[in-house]
Every structure is written in structure tokens, then in C-alpha cells.
One Martini backbone bead per residue (centre of mass of N, CA, C, O) as a GRO file, in nm:
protein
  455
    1UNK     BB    1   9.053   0.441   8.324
    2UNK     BB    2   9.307   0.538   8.491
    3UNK     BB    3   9.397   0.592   8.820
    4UNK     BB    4   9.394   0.827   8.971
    5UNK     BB    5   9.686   1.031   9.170
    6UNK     BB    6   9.749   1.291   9.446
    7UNK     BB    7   9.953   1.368   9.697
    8UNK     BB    8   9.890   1.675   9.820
    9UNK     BB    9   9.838   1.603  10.110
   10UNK     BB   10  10.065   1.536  10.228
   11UNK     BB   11  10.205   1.841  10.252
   12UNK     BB   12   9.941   1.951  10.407
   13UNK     BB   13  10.046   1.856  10.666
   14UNK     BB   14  10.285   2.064  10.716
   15UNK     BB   15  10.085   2.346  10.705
   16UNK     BB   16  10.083   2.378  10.993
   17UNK     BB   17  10.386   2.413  11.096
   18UNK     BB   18  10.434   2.631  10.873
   19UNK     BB   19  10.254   2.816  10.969
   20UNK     BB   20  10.296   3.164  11.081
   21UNK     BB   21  10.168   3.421  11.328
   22UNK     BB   22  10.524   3.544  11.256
   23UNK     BB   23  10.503   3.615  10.969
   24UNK     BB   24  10.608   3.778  10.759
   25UNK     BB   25  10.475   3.653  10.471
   26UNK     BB   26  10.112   3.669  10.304
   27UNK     BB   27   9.976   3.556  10.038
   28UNK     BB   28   9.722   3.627   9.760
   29UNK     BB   29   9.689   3.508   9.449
   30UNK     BB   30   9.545   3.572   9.118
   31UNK     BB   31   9.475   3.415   8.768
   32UNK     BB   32   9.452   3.463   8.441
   33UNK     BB   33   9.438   3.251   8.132
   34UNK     BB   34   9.443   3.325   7.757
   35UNK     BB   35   9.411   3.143   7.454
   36UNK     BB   36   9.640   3.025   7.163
   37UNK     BB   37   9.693   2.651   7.064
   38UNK     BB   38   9.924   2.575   6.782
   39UNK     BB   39  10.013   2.225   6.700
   40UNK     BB   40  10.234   2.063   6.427
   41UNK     BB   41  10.299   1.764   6.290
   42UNK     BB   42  10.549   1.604   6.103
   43UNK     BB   43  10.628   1.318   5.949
   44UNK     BB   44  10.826   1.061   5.847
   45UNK     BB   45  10.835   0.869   5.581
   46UNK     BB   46  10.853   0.519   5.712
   47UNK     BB   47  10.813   0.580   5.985
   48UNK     BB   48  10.702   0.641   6.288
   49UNK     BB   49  10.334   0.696   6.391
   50UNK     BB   50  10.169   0.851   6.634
   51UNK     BB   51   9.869   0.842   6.566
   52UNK     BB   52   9.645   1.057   6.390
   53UNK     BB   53   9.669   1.344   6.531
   54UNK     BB   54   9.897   1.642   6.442
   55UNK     BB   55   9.667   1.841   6.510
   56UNK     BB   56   9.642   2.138   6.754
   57UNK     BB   57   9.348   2.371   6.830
   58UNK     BB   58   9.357   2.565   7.133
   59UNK     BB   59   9.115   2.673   7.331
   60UNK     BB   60   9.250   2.842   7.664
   61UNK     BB   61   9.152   2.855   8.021
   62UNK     BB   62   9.358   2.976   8.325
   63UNK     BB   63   9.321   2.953   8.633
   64UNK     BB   64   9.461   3.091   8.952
   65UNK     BB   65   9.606   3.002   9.284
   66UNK     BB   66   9.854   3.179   9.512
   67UNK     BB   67  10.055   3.055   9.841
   68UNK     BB   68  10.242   3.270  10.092
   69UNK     BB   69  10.455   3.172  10.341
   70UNK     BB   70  10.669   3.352  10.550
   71UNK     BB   71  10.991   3.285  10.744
   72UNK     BB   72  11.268   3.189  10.913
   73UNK     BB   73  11.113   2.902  10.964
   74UNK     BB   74  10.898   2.898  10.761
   75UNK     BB   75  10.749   2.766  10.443
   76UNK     BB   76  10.494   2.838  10.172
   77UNK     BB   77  10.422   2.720   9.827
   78UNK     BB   78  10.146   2.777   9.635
   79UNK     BB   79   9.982   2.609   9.357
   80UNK     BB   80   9.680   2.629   9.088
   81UNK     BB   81   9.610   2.489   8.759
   82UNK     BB   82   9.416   2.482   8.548
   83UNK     BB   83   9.254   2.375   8.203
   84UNK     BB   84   9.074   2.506   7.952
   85UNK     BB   85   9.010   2.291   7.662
   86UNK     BB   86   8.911   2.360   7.291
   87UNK     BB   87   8.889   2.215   7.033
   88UNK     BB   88   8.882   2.336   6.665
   89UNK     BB   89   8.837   2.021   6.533
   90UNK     BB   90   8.673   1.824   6.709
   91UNK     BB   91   8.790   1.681   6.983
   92UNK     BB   92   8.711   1.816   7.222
   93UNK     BB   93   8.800   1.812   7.564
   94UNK     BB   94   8.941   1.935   7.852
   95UNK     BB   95   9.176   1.901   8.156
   96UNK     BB   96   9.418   2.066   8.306
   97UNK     BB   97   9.688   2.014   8.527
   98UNK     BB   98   9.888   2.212   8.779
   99UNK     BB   99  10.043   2.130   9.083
  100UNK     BB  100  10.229   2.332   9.354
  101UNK     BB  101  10.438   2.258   9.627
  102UNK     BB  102  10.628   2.386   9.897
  103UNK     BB  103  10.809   2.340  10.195
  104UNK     BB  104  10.942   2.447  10.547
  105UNK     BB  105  11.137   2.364  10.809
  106UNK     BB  106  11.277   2.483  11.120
  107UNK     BB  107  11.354   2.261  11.394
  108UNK     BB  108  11.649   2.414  11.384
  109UNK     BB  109  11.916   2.596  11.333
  110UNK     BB  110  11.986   2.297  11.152
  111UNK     BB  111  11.739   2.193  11.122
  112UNK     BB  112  11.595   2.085  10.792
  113UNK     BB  113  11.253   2.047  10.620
  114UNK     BB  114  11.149   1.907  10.284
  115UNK     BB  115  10.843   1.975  10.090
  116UNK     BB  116  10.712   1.811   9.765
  117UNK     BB  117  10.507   1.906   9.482
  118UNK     BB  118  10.432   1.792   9.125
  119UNK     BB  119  10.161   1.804   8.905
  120UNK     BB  120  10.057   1.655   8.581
  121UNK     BB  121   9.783   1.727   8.337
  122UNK     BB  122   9.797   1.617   7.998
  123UNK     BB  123   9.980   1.715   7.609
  124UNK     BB  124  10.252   1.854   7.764
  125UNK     BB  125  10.544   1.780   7.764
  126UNK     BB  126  10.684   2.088   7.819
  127UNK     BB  127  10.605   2.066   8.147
  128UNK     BB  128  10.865   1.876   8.221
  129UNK     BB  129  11.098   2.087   8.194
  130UNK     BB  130  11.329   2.221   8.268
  131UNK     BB  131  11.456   2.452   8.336
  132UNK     BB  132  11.628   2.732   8.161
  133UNK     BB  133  11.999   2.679   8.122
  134UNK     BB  134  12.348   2.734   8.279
  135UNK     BB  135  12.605   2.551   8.488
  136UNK     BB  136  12.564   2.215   8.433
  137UNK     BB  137  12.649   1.852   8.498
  138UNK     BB  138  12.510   1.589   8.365
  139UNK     BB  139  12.610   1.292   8.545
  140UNK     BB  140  12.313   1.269   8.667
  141UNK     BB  141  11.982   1.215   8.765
  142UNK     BB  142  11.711   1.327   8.762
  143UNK     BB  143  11.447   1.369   8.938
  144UNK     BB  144  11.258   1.532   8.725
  145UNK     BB  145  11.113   1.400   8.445
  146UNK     BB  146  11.132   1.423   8.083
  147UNK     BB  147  10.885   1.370   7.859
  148UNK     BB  148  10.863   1.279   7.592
  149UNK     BB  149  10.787   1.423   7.228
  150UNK     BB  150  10.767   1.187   7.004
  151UNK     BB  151  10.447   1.137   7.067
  152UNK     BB  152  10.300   1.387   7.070
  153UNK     BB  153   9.969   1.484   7.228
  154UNK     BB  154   9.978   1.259   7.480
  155UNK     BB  155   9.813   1.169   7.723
  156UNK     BB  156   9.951   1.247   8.074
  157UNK     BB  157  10.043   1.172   8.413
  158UNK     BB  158  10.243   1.345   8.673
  159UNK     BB  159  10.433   1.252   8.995
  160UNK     BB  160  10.603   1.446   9.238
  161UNK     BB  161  10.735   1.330   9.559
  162UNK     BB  162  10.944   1.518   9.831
  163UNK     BB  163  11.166   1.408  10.084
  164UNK     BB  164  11.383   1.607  10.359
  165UNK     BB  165  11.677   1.665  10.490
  166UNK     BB  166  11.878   1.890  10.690
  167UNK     BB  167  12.233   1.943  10.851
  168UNK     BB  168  12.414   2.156  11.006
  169UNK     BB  169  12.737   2.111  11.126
  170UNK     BB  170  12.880   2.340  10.988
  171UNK     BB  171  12.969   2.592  10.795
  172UNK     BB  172  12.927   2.516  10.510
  173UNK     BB  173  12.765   2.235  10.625
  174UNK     BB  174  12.617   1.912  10.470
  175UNK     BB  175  12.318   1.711  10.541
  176UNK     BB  176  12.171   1.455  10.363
  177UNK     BB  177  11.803   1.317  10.314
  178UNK     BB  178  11.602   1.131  10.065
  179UNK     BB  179  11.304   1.151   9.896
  180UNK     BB  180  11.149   0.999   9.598
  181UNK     BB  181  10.783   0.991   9.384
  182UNK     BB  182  10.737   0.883   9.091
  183UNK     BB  183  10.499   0.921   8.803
  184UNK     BB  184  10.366   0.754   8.505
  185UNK     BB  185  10.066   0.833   8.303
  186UNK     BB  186   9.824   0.761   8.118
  187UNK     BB  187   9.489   0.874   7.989
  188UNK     BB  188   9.454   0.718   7.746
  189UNK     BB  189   9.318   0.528   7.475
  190UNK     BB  190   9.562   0.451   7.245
  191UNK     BB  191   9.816   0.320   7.019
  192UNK     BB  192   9.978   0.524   7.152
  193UNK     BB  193  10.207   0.523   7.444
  194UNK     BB  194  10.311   0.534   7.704
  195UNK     BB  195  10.547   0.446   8.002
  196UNK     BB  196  10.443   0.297   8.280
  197UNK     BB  197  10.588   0.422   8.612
  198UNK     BB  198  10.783   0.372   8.909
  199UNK     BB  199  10.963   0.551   9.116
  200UNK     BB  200  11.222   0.542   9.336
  201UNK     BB  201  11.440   0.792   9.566
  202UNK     BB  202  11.743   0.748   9.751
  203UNK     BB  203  11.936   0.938   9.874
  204UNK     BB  204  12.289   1.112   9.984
  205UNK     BB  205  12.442   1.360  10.150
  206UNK     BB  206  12.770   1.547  10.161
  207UNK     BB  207  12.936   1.894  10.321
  208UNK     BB  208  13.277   2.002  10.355
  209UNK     BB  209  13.422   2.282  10.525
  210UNK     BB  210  13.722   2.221  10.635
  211UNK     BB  211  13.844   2.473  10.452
  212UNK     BB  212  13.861   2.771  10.344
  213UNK     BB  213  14.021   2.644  10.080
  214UNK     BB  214  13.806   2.377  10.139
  215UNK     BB  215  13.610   2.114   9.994
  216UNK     BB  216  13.364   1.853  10.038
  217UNK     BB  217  13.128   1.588   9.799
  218UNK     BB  218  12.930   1.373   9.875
  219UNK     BB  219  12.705   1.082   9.691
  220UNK     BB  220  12.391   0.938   9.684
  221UNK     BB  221  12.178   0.655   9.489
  222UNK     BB  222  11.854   0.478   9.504
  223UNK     BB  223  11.706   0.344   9.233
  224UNK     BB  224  11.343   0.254   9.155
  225UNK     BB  225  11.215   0.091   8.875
  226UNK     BB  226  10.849   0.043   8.789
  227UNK     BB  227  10.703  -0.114   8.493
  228UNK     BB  228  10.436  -0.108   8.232
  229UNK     BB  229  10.193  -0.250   7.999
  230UNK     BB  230  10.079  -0.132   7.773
  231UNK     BB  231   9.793  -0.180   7.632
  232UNK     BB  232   9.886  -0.186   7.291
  233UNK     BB  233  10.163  -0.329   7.384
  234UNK     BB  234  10.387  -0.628   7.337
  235UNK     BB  235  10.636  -0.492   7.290
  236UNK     BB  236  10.908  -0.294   7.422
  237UNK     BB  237  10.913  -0.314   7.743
  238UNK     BB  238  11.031  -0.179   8.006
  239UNK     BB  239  11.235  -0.297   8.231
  240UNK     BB  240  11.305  -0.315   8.539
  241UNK     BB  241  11.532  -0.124   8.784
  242UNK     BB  242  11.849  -0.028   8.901
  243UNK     BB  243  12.017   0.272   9.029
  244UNK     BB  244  12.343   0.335   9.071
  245UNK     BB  245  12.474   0.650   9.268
  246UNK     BB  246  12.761   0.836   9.219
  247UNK     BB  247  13.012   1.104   9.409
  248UNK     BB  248  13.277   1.327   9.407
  249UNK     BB  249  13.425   1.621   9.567
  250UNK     BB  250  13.704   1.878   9.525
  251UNK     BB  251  13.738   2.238   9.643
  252UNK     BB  252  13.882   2.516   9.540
  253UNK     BB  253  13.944   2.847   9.753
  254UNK     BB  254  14.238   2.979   9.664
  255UNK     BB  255  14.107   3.160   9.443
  256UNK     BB  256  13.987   3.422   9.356
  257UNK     BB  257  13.691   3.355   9.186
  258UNK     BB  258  13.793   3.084   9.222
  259UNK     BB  259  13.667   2.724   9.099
  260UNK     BB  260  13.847   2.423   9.206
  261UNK     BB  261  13.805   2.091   9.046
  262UNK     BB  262  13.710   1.752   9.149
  263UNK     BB  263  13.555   1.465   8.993
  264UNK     BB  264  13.321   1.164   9.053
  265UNK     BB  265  13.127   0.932   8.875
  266UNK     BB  266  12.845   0.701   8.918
  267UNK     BB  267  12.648   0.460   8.682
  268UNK     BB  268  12.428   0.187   8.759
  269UNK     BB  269  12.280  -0.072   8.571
  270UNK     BB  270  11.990  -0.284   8.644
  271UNK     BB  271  11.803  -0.549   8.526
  272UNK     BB  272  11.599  -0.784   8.526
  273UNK     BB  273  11.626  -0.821   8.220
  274UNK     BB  274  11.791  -0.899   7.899
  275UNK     BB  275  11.917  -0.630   7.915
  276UNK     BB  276  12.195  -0.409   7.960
  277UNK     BB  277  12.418  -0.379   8.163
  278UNK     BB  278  12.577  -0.102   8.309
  279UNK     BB  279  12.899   0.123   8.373
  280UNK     BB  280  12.962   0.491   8.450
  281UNK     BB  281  13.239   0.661   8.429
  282UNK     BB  282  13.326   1.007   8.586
  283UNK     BB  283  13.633   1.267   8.532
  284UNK     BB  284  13.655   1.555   8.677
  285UNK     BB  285  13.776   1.909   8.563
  286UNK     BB  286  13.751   2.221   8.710
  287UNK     BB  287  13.593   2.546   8.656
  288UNK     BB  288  13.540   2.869   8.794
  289UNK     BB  289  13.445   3.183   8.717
  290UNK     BB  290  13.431   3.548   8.814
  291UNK     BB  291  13.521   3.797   8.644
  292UNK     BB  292  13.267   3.976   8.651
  293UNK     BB  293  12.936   4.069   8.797
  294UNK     BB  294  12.840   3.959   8.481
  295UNK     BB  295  13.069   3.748   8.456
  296UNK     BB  296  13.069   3.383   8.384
  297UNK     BB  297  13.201   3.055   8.409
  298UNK     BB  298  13.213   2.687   8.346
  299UNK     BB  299  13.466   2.432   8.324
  300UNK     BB  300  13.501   2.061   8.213
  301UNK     BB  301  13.708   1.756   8.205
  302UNK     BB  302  13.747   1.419   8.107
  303UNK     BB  303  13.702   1.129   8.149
  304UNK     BB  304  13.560   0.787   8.021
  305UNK     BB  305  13.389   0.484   8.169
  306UNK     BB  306  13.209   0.149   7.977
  307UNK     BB  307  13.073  -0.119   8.079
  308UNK     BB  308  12.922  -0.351   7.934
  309UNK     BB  309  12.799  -0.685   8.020
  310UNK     BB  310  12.846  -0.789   7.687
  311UNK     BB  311  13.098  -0.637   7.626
  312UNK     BB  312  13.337  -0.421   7.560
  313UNK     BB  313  13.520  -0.154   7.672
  314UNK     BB  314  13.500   0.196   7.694
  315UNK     BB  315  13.629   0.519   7.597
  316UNK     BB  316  13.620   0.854   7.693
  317UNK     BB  317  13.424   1.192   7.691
  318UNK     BB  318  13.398   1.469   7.931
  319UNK     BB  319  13.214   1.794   7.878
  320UNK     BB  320  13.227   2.170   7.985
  321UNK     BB  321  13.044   2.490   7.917
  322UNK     BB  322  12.966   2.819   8.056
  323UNK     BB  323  12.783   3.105   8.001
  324UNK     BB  324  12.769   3.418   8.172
  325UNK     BB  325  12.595   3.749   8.049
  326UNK     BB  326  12.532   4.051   8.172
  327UNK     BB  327  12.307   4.338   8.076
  328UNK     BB  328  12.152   4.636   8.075
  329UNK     BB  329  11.864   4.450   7.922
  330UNK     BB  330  11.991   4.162   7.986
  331UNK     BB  331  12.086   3.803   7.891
  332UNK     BB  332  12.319   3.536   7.852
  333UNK     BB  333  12.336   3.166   7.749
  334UNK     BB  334  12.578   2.931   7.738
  335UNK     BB  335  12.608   2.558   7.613
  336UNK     BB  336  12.816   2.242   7.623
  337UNK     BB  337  12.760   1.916   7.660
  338UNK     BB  338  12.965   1.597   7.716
  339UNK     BB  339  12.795   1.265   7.794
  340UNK     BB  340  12.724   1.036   8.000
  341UNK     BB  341  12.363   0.820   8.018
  342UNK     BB  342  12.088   0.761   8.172
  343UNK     BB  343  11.763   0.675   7.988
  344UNK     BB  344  11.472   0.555   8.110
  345UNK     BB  345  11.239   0.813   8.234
  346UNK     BB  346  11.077   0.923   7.944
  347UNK     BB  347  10.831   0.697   7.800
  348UNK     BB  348  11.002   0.556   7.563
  349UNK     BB  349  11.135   0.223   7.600
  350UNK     BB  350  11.433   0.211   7.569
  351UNK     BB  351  11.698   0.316   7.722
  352UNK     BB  352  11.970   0.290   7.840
  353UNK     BB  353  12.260   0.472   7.687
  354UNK     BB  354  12.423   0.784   7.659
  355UNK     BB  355  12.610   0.968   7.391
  356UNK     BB  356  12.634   1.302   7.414
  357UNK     BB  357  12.615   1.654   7.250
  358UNK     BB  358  12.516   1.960   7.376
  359UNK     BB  359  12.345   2.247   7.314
  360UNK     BB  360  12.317   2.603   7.425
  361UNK     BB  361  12.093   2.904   7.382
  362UNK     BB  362  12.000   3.222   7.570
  363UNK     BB  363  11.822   3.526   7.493
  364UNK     BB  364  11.730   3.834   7.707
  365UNK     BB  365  11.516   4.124   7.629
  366UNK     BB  366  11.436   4.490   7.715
  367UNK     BB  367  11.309   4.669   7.493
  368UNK     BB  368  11.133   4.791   7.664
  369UNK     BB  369  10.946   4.929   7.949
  370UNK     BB  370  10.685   4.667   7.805
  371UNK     BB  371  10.920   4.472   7.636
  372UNK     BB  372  11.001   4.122   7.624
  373UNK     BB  373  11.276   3.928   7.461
  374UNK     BB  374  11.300   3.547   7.377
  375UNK     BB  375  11.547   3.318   7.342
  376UNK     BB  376  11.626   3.002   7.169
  377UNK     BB  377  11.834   2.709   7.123
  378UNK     BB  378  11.943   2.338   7.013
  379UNK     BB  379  12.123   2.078   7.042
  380UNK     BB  380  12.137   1.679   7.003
  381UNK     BB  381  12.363   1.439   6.985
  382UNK     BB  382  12.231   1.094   7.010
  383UNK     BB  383  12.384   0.763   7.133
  384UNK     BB  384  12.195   0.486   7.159
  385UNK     BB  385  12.266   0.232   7.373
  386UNK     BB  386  12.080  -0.048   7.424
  387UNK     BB  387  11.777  -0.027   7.295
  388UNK     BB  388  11.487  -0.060   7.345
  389UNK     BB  389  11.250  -0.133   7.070
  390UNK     BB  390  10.924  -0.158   6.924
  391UNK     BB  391  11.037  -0.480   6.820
  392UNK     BB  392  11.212  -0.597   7.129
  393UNK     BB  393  11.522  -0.499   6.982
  394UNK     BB  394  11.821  -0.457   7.073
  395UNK     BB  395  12.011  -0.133   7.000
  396UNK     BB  396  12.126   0.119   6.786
  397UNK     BB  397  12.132   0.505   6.792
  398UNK     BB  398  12.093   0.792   6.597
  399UNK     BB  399  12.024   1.139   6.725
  400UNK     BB  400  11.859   1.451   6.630
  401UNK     BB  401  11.779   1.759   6.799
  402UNK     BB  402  11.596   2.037   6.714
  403UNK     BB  403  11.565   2.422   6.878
  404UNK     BB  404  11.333   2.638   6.837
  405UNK     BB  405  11.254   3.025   7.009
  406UNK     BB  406  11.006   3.284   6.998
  407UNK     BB  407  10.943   3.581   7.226
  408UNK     BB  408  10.672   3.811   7.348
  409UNK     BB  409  10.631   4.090   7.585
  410UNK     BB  410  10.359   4.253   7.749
  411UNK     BB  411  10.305   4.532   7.980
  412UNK     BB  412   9.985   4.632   8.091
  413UNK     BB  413   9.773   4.769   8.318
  414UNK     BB  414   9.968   4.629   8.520
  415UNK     BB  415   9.810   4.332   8.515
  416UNK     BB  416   9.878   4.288   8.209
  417UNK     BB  417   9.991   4.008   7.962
  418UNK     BB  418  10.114   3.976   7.645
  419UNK     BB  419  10.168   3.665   7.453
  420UNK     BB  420  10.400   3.579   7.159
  421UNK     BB  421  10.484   3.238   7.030
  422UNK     BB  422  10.737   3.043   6.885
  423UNK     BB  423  10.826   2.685   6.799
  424UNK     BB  424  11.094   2.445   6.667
  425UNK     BB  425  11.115   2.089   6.601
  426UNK     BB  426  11.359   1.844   6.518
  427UNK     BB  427  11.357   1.505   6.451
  428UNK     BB  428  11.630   1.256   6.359
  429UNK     BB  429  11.705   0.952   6.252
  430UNK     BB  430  11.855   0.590   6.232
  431UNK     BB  431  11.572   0.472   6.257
  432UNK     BB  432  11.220   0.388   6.174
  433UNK     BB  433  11.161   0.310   6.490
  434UNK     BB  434  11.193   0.621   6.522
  435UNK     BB  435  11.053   0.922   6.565
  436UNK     BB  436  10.997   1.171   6.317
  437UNK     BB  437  11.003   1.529   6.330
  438UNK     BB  438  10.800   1.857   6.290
  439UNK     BB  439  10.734   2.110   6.546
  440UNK     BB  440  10.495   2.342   6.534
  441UNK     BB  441  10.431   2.667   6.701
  442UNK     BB  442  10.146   2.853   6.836
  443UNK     BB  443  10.093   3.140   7.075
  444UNK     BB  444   9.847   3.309   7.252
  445UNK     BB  445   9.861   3.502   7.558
  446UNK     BB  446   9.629   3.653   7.800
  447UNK     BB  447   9.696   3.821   8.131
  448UNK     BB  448   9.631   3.796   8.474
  449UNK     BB  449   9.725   3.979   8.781
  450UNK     BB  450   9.684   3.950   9.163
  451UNK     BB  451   9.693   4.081   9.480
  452UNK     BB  452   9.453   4.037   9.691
  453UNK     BB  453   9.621   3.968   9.958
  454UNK     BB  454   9.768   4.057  10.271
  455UNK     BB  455   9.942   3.982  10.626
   0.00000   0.00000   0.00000
């Protein structure tokens, strides 16, 4: 069993600091989760498929308790959730962790420190999917990485904690600074594992809303991966590497309602060894507009220019388009982005950079006064270019994932809520060492919440 480790003290030295004696909001709330995860994956024939267990049926209780603190200067917000699962299959028990914490500091009127982590054991990668939205323009990468699930329901624990520090020098004018430190470990040895690596990530930005009718911003990144090799894994191994992320933009807000922008972003990588180094320019033109107060858009389109180190360099372009629209008992949001990007950081060692496609709808509604239904869809078209295979060979390929899911949720007696739902998705690529499948999901959890006490 490889070493954990949870940050989670480091975080909590600050919690004397942000508890304040006059705070406003000071909250102790706790609840238990209780329910059915039933989750079957199945591969397609000729392709790889990772470990032997497909089929995973578990019942699973989930006690939490969450505490609040907040005023004007200071504030803290922690969670912690444990989860009892018992396999319903006969392959015997787990422990799921899942503890989030952020904290923050007003050190003076202008200066301010942020403090967080999130830490997470588990075999359910959909714990580290980012919040479902729509609205961003993904040409940069994420801090919080999402963990691949093309591996099936693989144990591993993932710690993002991260330090940075705010101030405002001017009215909406901030300059920032930060540091991040990811980490992904396998947590079994089964003969398919994650990749496990250590992340940090230095970071700097700065805006400046020089007129009122005109803002600009720039920022920087120097990220460092150093990756180790799985347990049974020989060759495929992902190399350790340096990531370079600039961007800048100029925003105008001369007409009513509308921001129009210019923006420039830059990510170049680096690999310590024989794996081909990237470097990726894109230049966007942007508009958002807000309609009407229920209604708004957000479009941008431009070039982009991809120069692989011992390629040809190839021309393209990105662009997004984002629609959000509230209506009497529900939301809508449309999304579809078009980037080049690096994705390094998932834990299947492919690496590389990808040309995507990505599509994206969610639409929540209040079917009754204690009853509210929730969809979304997705599709995926991504052409993985240099990315390193498992059988340790440089190569292209092109994957396709759909996901759609319909969840219903009922609130009775004040404290109570149950839910079920359901989720299917299917990856297919054109390459057979890429894990294809099709993964069935159904759940159904009955909830208590409750604030304990206020003060």
C-alpha cells in the first residue's frame, strides 16, 4: 500500500487566524447519505480492457459534518465526508474519503490570502469532474485535474492544495499570486493503474481596469509534472515535463450590456525525454452580451497555431459559444468549445496535445414545489496528437465520448431528500489500445440534513 498523505493540517493553521470573535455567520450543520450505486462498464472486443471486475454494486452510507465561519475579514468553510461501501458482489468493503476545506484572510482593506484543498479516496473518477457549466473558454489548464475514467472503477486518491494571495491596487484592479500542488496515487495494485504523479503550479496574473470602458489582463503559469511508474506497468510510462501557459486580453465595455475582447493565450510543453515538445498559440476574438436579465451569450472565435518540435507546424482555429437562459422554474445552458490543448494531467500516460470538439447541454427544472428534475448531454470529438500508447509507441488517435444523464429529486419533511438517477456513457476511439466502453450507472440515495447549531 503506497504512503497517503492529506494536507488538510496545513490549511487548518489558518483557521485561528480567519475565526473571528465578531464573526457574522458561524454554522455547524452535519448529514448522512444512504443509498444504491450500481455501475456496469463493458468493453469492446479486440480492444484493451482494464482489470477483471466490470460490474460494481454498492450499498453505501455517508455520514458528513460542515462548519462556517464567516465575517467581513475572514472566513472558513470546511467539509468532511467519509463513505461506508459494501460490495453487494462479494468483493468486501471500502472507506471513501472526501474532505474540502478553503479559508480566507483580509490582511488589510486591499490585501488578501486564499487558502484551500480538496483531498479524495475513492474508485468513482466523477469525484473530480469540475462543476457542470458553460461560459468558459477552456484555452489554459485546469488546476484541479479531472482523473480519466476509460479505467474502469480503479482506487485512487488525489490532494490539490493550494496558496495564493490577492491585491487590489486600483477598483476592479488585482494583481495575484499562487502556488498549487496536485498530487494522484493508485491506492490498490490490480494490474491496471493510474498514472501517478506530482503536480506544482506557480501562477501570476494581473487586471487592470485602466478606463472605464477598457480593462486589460495578463497572466502566467509554470507548471511542473514529475510522474512515477505504475506497479505492473513496463513501458508507456508518461515522462515528466514543464508546462509554459501565458495569455492577455483587452476588454471593452463601451456599449451597454456587451463585453467585447482580444485575447492571446500561449502553452508550451516541455518533456524531459524523447516524447515530442508542443508549443500552442491562440488568438481569440471575443463578444458577450447579456440580453436581458434572464438571458445571456458569450461567443469567440480565432486562429490558432500548433508547432510540434519535430513536425511540420499546422494552422486552425478555436472558437466557443456559451447561451445561458433562466426561465420560471428552471435553467438552461448551451455550450461548445473548440481548443487545442495539453492534457498530461489525467492519469492514462498518453499525454500529448488534443484538437477537441466538445459540446455540452444542462437544463434543470422545478417540476413540482418539492420535485426538481435535471439533465445534461455531452459529446466529445478529440484527435490526440503525439500522444505516448501502452505499448510505450508515439502515435495519433481519435476518441469520441457521449454522456447523458437524467437525475429526479424529491424534498419531504424539511430535512429529507431522495434521489435517482441515471447516467450512460460510451467512449469509442479508432485505435485498440484506447479502452472502449460503455458505462451504465444507476443510483438512488435518501438524504438527511440538518444545522446543528448557529452562533
Amino acid at each position: 500500500m503506497r504512503e497517503k498523505i492529506c494536507l488538510g493540517l496545513i490549511p487548518m493553521v489558518f483557521l485561528g487566524i480567519a475565526v473571528s470573535a465578531e464573526a457574522n455567520v458561524d454554522s455547524f450543520t452535519a448529514g448522512i447519505d444512504a443509498g444504491l450505486d450500481m455501475d456496469h462498464y463493458s468493453y469492446k472486443a479486440g480492444t484493451v480492457t482494464p482489470g477483471s471486475q466490470t460490474d460494481y454494486n454498492w450499498v453505501y452510507t455517508t455520514p458528513w459534518i460542515s462548519f462556517k465561519n464567516e465575517d467581513i475579514q475572514n472566513g472558513v468553510n470546511f467539509k468532511y465526508a467519509p463513505s461506508f461501501r459494501y460490495d453487494l458482489d462479494g468483493y468486501g468493503t471500502s472507506v471513501d474519503q472526501n474532505l474540502n476545506l478553503t479559508a480566507w484572510k483580509s490582511v488589510t482593506k486591499e490585501w488578501k490570502i486564499n487558502i484551500s484543498e480538496l483531498y479524495i479516496n475513492s474508485d468513482d473518477s466523477t469525484l473530480t469532474a469540475p462543476p457542470a457549466s458553460t461560459g468558459s473558454n477552456p484555452q489554459t489548464p485546469n488546476t484541479i485535474d479531472q482523473v480519466s475514467g476509460e479505467l474502469g472503477r480503479q482506487r485512487f486518491w488525489t490532494d490539490n492544495a493550494s496558496i495564493s494571495t490577492d491585491y487590489t491596487f486600483h477598483p476592479d484592479s488585482v494583481a495575484s499570486l499562487g502556488y498549487t500542488y496536485s498530487t494522484l496515487r493508485n491506492d490498490s495494485l490490480s494490474s491496471t493503474e493510474y498514472q501517478d504523479y506530482d503536480k506544482h503550479d506557480i501562477s501570476a496574473s494581473v487586471s487592470y481596469h485602466f478606463l472605464p470602458e477598457w480593462k486589460a489582463i495578463a497572466g502566467g503559469e509554470y507548471i511542473r509534472g514529475l510522474f512515477s511508474t505504475p506497479t505492473f506497468e513496463t513501458v508507456g510510462t508518461q515522462s515528466d515535463l514543464s508546462e509554459y501557459v501565458g495569455n492577455m486580453s483587452l476588454e471593452s465595455y463601451i456599449y451597454s450590456n456587451n463585453v467585447l475582447s482580444l485575447s492571446y493565450g500561449y502553452i508550451g510543453t516541455r518533456y524531459d525525454s524523447d516524447m515530442n515538445n508542443s508549443d500552442i498559440h491562440n488568438l481569440t476574438a471575443g463578444w458577450k452580451r447579456n440580453i436581458t436579465e434572464h438571458l445571456n451569450f458569450d461567443v469567440g472565435a480565432g486562429p490558432s497555431y500548433i508547432k510540434p518540435e519535430d513536425e511540420d507546424a499546422q494552422w486552425g482555429y478555436n472558437a466557443h459559444a456559451n447561451l445561458n437562459y433562466l426561465i420560471e422554474h428552471g435553467k438552461l445552458g448551451l455550450s461548445v468549445v473548440k481548443s487545442f490543448s495539453e492534457q498530461n494531467f489525467t492519469g492514462t500516460s498518453t499525454g500529448g496535445y488534443v484538437d477537441a470538439w466538445t459540446g455540452m447541454g444542462n437544463f434543470d427544472y422545478q417540476l413540482y414545489k418539492n420535485l426538481s428534475s435535471s439533465l445534461f448531454a455531452s459529446i466529445a470529438d478529440q484527435d490526440h496528437q503525439d500522444a505516448l500508447l501502452s505499448n510505450g509507441v508515439i502515435g495519433n488517435y481519435n476518441e469520441k465520448i457521449y454522456s447523458t444523464g437524467i437525475s429526479l429529486k424529491y424534498n419531504f419533511w424539511r430535512w429529507y431528500t431522495a434521489t435517482v438517477g441515471y447516467t450512460f456513457s460510451h467512449e469509442t476511439a479508432d485505435n485498440i489500445l484506447i479502452p472502449q466502453y460503455n458505462d451504465n450507472r444507476v443510483y438512488l440515495t435518501l438524504s438527511a440534513e440538518k444545522e446543528i447549531f448557529r452562533w
